[in-house]
C-alpha positions in Angstrom: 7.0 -4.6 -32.6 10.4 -4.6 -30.6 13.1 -2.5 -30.9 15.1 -4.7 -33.3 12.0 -5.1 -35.4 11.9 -1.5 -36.0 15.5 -1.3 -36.4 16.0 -3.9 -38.5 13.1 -2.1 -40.5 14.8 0.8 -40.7 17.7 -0.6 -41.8 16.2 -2.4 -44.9 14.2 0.8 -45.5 17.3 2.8 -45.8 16.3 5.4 -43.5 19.9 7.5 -43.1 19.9 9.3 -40.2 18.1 7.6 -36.8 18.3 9.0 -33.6 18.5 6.7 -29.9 17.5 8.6 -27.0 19.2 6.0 -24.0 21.6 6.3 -21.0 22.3 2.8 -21.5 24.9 3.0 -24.7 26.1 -1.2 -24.5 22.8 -2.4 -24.2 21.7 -0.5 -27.8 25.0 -1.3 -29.2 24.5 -4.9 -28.9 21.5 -4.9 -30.1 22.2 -2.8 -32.9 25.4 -5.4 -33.2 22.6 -8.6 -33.4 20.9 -6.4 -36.2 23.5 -5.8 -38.4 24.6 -9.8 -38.3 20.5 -10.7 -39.3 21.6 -7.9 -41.9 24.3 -10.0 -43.6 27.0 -8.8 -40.8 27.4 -5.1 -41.5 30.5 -3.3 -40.4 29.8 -1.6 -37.5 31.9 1.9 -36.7 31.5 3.3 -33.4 32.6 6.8 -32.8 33.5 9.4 -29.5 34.7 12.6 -29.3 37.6 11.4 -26.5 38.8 8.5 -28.5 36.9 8.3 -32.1 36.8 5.3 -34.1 37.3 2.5 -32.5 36.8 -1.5 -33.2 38.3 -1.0 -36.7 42.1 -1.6 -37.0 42.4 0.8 -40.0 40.4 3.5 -38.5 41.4 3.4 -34.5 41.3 7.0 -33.3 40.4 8.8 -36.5 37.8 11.8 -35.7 39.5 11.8 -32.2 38.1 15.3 -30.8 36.5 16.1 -34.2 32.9 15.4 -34.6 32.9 17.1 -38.7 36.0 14.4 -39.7 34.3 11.7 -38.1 31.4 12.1 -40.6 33.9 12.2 -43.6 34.9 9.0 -43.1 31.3 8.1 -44.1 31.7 9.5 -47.4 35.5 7.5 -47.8 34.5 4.0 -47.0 33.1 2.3 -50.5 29.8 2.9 -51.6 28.6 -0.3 -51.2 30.1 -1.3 -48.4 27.0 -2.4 -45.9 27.7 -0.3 -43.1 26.3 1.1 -39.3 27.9 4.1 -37.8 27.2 4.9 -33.9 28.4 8.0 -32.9 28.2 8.9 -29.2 26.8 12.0 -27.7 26.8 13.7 -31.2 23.6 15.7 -29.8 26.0 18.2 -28.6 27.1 19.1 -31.8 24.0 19.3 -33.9 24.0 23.1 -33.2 27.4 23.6 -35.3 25.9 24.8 -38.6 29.2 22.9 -40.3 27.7 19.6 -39.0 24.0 20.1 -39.9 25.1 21.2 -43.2 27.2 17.9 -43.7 24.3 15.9 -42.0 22.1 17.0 -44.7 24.5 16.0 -47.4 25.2 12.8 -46.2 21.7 12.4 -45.7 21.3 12.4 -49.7 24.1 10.4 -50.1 23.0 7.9 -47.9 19.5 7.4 -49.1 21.4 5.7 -51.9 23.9 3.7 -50.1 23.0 0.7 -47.7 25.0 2.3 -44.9 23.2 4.0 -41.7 24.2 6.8 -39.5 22.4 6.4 -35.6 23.2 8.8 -32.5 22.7 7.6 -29.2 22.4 10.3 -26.3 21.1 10.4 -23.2 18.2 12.6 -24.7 16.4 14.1 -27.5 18.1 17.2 -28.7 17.6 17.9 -31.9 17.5 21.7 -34.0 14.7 22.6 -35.9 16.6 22.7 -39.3 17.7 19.1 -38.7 14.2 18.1 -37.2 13.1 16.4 -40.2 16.1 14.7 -41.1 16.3 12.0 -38.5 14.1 9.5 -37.4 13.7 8.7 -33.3 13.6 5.6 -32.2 12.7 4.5 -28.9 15.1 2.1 -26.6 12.9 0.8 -23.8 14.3 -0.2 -20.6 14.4 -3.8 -20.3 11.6 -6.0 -19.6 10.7 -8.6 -17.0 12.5 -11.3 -19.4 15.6 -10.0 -20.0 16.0 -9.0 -16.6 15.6 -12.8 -15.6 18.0 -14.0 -18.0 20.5 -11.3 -16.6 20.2 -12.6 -12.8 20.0 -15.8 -13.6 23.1 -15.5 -16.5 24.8 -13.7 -12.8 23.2 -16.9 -10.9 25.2 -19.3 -12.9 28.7 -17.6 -12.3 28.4 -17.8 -8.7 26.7 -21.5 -8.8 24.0 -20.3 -6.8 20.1 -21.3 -7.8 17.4 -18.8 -6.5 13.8 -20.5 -5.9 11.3 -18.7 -8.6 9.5 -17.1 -5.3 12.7 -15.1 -5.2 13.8 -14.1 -8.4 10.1 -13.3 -9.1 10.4 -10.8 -6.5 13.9 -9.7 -7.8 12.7 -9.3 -11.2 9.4 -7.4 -10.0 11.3 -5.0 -8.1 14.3 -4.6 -10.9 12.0 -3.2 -13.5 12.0 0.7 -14.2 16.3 0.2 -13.9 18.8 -0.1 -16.6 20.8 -3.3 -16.8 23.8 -1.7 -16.1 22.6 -0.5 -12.3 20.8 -3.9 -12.2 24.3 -5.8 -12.0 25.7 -3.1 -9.8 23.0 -3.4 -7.2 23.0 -7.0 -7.5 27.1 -7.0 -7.4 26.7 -4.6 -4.1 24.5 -7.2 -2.7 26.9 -10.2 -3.6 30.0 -8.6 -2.4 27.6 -8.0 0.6 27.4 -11.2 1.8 28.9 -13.6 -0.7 25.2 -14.5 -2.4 21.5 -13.3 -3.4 19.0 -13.0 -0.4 15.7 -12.8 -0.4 15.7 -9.5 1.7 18.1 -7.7 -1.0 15.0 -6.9 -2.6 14.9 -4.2 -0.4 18.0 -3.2 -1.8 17.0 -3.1 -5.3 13.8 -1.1 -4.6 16.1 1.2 -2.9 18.1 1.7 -6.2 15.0 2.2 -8.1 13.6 4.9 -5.4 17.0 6.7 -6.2 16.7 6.2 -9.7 13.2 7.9 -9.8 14.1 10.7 -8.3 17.1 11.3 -10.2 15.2 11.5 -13.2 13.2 14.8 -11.4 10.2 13.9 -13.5 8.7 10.8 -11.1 8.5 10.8 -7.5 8.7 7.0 -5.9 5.9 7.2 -3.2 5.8 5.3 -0.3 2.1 4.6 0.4 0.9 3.5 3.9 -2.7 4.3 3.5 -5.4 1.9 3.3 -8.8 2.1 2.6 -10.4 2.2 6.1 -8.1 5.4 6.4 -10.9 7.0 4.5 -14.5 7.9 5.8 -16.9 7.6 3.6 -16.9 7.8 0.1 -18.8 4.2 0.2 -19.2 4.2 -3.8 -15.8 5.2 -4.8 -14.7 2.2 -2.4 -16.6 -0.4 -3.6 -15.6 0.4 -7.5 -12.3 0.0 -6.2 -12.7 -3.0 -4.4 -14.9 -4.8 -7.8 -10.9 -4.5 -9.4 -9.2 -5.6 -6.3 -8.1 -8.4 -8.7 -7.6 -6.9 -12.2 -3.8 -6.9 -12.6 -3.8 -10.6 -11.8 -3.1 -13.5 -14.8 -6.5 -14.7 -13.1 -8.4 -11.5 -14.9 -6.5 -11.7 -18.2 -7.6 -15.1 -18.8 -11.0 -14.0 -17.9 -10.8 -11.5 -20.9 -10.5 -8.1 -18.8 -8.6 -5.6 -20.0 -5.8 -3.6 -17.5 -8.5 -0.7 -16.0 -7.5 2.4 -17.4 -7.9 5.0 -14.3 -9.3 7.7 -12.7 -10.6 11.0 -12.4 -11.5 12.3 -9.0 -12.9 15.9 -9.2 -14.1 17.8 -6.4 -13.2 20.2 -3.4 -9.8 20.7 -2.2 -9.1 18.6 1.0 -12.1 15.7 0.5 -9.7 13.3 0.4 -8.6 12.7 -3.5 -4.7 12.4 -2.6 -5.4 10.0 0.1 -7.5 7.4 -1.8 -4.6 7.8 -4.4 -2.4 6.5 -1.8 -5.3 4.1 -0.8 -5.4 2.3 -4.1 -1.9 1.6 -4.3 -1.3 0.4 -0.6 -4.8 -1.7 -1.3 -3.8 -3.6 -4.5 -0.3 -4.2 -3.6 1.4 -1.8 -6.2 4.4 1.0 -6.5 2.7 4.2 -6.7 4.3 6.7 -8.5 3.7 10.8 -8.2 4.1 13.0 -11.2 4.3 16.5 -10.7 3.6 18.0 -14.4 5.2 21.0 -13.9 8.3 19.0 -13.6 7.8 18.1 -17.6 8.1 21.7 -18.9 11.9 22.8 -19.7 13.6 25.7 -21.3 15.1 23.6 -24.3 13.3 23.0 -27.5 11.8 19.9 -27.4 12.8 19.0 -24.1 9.6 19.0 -22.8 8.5 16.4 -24.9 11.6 14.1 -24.4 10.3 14.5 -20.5 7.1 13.5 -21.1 8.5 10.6 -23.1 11.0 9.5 -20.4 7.9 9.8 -18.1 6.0 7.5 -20.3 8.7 5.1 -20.7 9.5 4.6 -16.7 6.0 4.5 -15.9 5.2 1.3 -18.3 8.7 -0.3 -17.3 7.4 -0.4 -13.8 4.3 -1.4 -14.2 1.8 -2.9 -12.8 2.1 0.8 -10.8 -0.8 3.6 -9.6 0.9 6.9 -11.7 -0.7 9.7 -9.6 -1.0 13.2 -11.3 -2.3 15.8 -8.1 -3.9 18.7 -9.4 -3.9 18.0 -13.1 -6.6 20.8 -13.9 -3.3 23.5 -12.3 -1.0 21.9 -15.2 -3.1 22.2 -18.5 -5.3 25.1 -17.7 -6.0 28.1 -20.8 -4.4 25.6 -23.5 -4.9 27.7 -26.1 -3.9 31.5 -24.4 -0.6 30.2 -23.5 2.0 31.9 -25.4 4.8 28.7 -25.1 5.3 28.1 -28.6 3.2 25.2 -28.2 5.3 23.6 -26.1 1.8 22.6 -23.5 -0.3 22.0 -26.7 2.3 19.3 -27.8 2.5 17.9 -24.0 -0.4 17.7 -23.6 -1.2 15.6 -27.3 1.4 13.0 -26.1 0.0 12.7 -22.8 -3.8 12.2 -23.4 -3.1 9.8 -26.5 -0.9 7.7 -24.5 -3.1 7.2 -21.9 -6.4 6.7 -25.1 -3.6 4.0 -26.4 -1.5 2.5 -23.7 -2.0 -1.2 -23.1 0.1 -1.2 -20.3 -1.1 -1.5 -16.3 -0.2 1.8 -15.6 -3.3 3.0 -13.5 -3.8 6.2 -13.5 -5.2 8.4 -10.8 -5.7 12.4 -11.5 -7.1 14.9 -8.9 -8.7 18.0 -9.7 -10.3 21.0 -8.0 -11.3 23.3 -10.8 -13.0 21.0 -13.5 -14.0 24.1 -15.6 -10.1 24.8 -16.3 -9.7 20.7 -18.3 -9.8 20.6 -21.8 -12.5 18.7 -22.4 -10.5 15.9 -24.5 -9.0 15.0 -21.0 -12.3 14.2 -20.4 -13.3 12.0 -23.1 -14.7 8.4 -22.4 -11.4 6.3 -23.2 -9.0 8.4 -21.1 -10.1 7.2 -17.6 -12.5 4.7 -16.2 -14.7 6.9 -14.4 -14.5 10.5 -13.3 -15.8 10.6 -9.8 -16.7 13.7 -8.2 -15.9 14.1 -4.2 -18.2 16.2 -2.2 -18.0 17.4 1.3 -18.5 14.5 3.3 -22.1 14.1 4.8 -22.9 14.0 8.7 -22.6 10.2 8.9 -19.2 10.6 6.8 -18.2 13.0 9.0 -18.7 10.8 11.7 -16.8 8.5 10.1 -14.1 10.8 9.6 -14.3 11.9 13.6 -13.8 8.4 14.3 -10.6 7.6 11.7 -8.9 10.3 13.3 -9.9 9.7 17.0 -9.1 6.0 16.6 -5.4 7.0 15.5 -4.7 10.0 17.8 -7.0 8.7 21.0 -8.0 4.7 20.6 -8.4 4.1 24.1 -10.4 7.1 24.8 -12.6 7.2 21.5 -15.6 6.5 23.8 -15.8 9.2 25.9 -15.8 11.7 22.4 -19.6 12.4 21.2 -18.8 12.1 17.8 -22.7 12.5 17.0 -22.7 15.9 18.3 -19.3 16.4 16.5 -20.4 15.2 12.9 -23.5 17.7 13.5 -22.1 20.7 14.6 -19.9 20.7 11.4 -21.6 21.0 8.7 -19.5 22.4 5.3 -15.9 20.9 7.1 -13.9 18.6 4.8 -11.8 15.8 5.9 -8.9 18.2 6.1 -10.5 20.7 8.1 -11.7 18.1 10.5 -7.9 16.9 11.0 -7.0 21.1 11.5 -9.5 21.1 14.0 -8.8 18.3 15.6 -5.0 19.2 16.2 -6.1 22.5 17.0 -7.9 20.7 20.0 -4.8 19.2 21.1 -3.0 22.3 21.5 -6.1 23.7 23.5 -5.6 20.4 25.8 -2.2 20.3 25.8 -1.7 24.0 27.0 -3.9 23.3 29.9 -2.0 20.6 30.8 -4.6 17.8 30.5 -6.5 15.7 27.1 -8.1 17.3 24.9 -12.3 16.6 24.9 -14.9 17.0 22.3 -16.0 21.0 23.6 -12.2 21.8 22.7 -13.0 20.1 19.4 -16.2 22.7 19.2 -14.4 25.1 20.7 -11.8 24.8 18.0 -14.0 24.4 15.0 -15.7 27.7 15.4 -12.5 29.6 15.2 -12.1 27.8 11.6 -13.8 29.3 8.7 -14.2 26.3 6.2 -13.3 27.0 2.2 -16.7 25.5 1.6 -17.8 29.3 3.0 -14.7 31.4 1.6 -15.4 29.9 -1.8 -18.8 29.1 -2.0 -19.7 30.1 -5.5 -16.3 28.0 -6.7 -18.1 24.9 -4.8 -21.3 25.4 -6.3 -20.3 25.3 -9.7 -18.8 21.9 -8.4 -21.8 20.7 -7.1 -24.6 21.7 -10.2 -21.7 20.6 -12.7 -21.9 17.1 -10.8 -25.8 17.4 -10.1 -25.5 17.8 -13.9 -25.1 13.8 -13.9 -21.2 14.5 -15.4 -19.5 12.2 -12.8 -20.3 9.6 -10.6 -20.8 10.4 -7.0 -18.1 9.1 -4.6 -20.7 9.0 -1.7 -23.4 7.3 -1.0 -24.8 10.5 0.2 -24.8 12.1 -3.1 -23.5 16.0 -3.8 -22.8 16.1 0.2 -24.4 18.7 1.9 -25.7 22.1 0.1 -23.2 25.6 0.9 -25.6 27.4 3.8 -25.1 30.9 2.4 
């Protein structure tokens, strides 16, 4: 159902008090406007604390800079008078016990009374002893059709005709905004140069970037990585590659649903965070980071309106790779945290929206400690496929030798032994290989001449790996995927064994 569906539901329902969590206050209130003329043309009363009623001759400015008289104009207007009343920002008074108490009365009145009472706010704020009185209702940001009727309703004023290549492109890279910085990045671009470019695209995903990270919740990341960037890890790669093609038109006529995601569990610095970045640059998509720690606040029920917001931005730009680094460090000892419940309830919205969404939000989770997941996170439904990343074997290694060398050194890579160099590291990760290999460098560079592969020895026995530092961690690992609880990433299997 769409927001007007459930609003206009509401409405006939006679639900009193309903609560709009939105920055974008004219885009609800025209919607709620289109409602209430499908209603039989309702009055509408809109309400602020600077200026108060306003839009009604006979009420103009009455409940300026009082929040309890603007509510007791709701009791004076006739009972059955068909009437919506939108008060702005009224979260901030909820706290005032003289308004709760008066919300609760109205809140019989109006069960009674076809008139309805809706706050919109930027967020959810609302006390417990009011908790139960209203009902939230969800604004989503707008989708790929409205945002093409808005360029193209812009289009027409300036008698200009984009080709459907270009606003395509435009509309792709508009979604995740409000309308209202749509038109202002589009109306920066015009005043730019007089018209719509195809290259002000890159303005608008500019103005998204920003927008993201204003909302301190999603990071916008700018993936470069592709999948030769990764040594080994053949099977991981090829189950990528089967769905290349499954957020294409092409795949939903075949029948397929969106994939779903993954998990990738295994030792720290295998290379989960770059085939993250892999799959996005790969299949052409935004790819979005979530830090989860980001989600918990100090407010009451703030944590959950993050994780909503989250939600919401993530589905309004997708198709998109959401990529959550080190999940197991976020929801680890569920029950022995002493939050309220405030991770518990985080945690519930999370996991059922990714069992329910039917969005293409992909989702890609890394973890190290698989013991510290709840084991609903792990349920068939939530992901895909949970994959678990070993240390890389002594042909991945040699593979990883020859990324790296191919980057730092391409027209030297021949005179490195990278057979002696795969074999002489055994329990090295593809970050330790990188550590070592700049380590080299320095070794070359103070001696005033290349680096060779003995520096690369030289420096990879001054390293002690984590695979030795934490071997009983990365055993557990290893017989928990030997267990046949994942699919292994490599074609090598568990990698190579921890030499004691």
């Amino acid at each position: 159902m769409t927001f007007r569906d459930d609003f206009e539901l509401l409405l006939r329902a006679r639900y009193p008090l309903i609560y709009i969590p939105t920055v974008e206050e004219e885009r609800v209130e025209q919607a709620i406007a289109d409602c209430a003329k499908q209603q039989g043309n309702r009055s509408i009363y809109t309400w602020d604390f600077v200026d108060g009623y306003q839009g009604n001759p006979n009420d103009t400015g009455f409940g300026r800079r009082n929040p309890l008289q603007a509510l007791e104009l709701i009791e004076k207007l006739p009972a059955s008078a068909p009437a919506i009343f939108i008060l702005r920002d009224f979260h901030r008074f909820l706290d005032d016990v003289s308004i709760s108490r008066k919300l609760r009365n109205l809140m019989r009145l109006l069960k009674s009374q076809p008139k309805n009472l809706v706050i919109v706010a930027p967020q959810i704020t609302i006390p417990d002893d009011l908790r139960d009185a209203f009902t939230v209702l969800e604004f989503s940001l707008p989708n790929a059709e409205e945002i093409s009727e808005e360029i193209q309703r812009l289009m027409l004023g300036l008698g200009q005709r984009l080709s459907d290549t270009v606003l395509d492109d435009l509309v792709r890279a508009s979604q995740g905004l409000s309308l209202e910085r749509i038109r202002r990045v589009l109306a920066r671009a015009i005043a730019s140069h007089g018209q719509l470019l195809p290259e002000d695209v890159d303005l608008v995903l500019e103005e998204k970037r920003q927008t993201i990270r204003q909302t301190q919740i999603l990071d916008f990341y700018p993936a470069q990585e592709d999948m030769s960037d990764i040594g080994g890890l053949d099977n991981l790669k090829d189950w990528l590659l089967r769905r290349g093609n499954a957020f294409s038109d092409k795949a939903r006529q075949y029948g397929l649903p969106y994939p779903r995601g993954l998990l990738l569990v295994g030792i720290q610095g295998t290379g989960k965070s770059l085939t993250a970045k892999a799959i996005a640059h790969h299949w052409h998509l935004p790819l979005l980071r979530l830090d989860v720690g980001r989600l918990f606040a100090g407010l009451v029920g703030e944590s959950e309106s993050r994780t909503r917001q989250m939600v919401q931005l993530a589905e309004a730009l997708a198709p998109c790779v959401l990529w959550i680094d080190e999940i197991d460090k976020a929801f680890t000892g569920l029950d022995g945290r002493s939050d309220g419940g405030t991770t518990s309830r985080v945690f519930g919205t999370f996991i059922t929206w990714m069992a329910e969404k039917r969005s293409p939000v992909f989702v890609v989770a890394t973890a190290n400690n698989i013991q510290a997941l709840p084991p609903e996170l792990l349920r068939r439904g939530r992901f895909d496929e949970i994959f678990f990343v070993g240390l890389p074997t002594q042909e991945e290694r040699n593979a990883i030798f020859t990324v790296h060398l191919s980057r730092l050194r391409s027209h030297t890579l021949k005179t490195y032994d990278l057979d002696r160099l795969a074999y002489e590291t055994p329990d090295f990760s593809g970050a330790e290989i990188e550590q070592i290999l700049i380590e080299a460098m320095h070794i070359g560079f103070s001696q005033n001449r290349d680096f060779t592969t003995d520096d690369i020895l030289e420096a990879a026995s001054q390293i002690v790996p984590l695979a030795r530092t934490a071997q009983e961690q990365i055993q557990a690992l290893q017989d928990w995927a030997a267990a046949g609880k994942a699919r292994l990433a490599s074609r090598g299997g568990l990698g190579p064994r921890i030499s004691p």
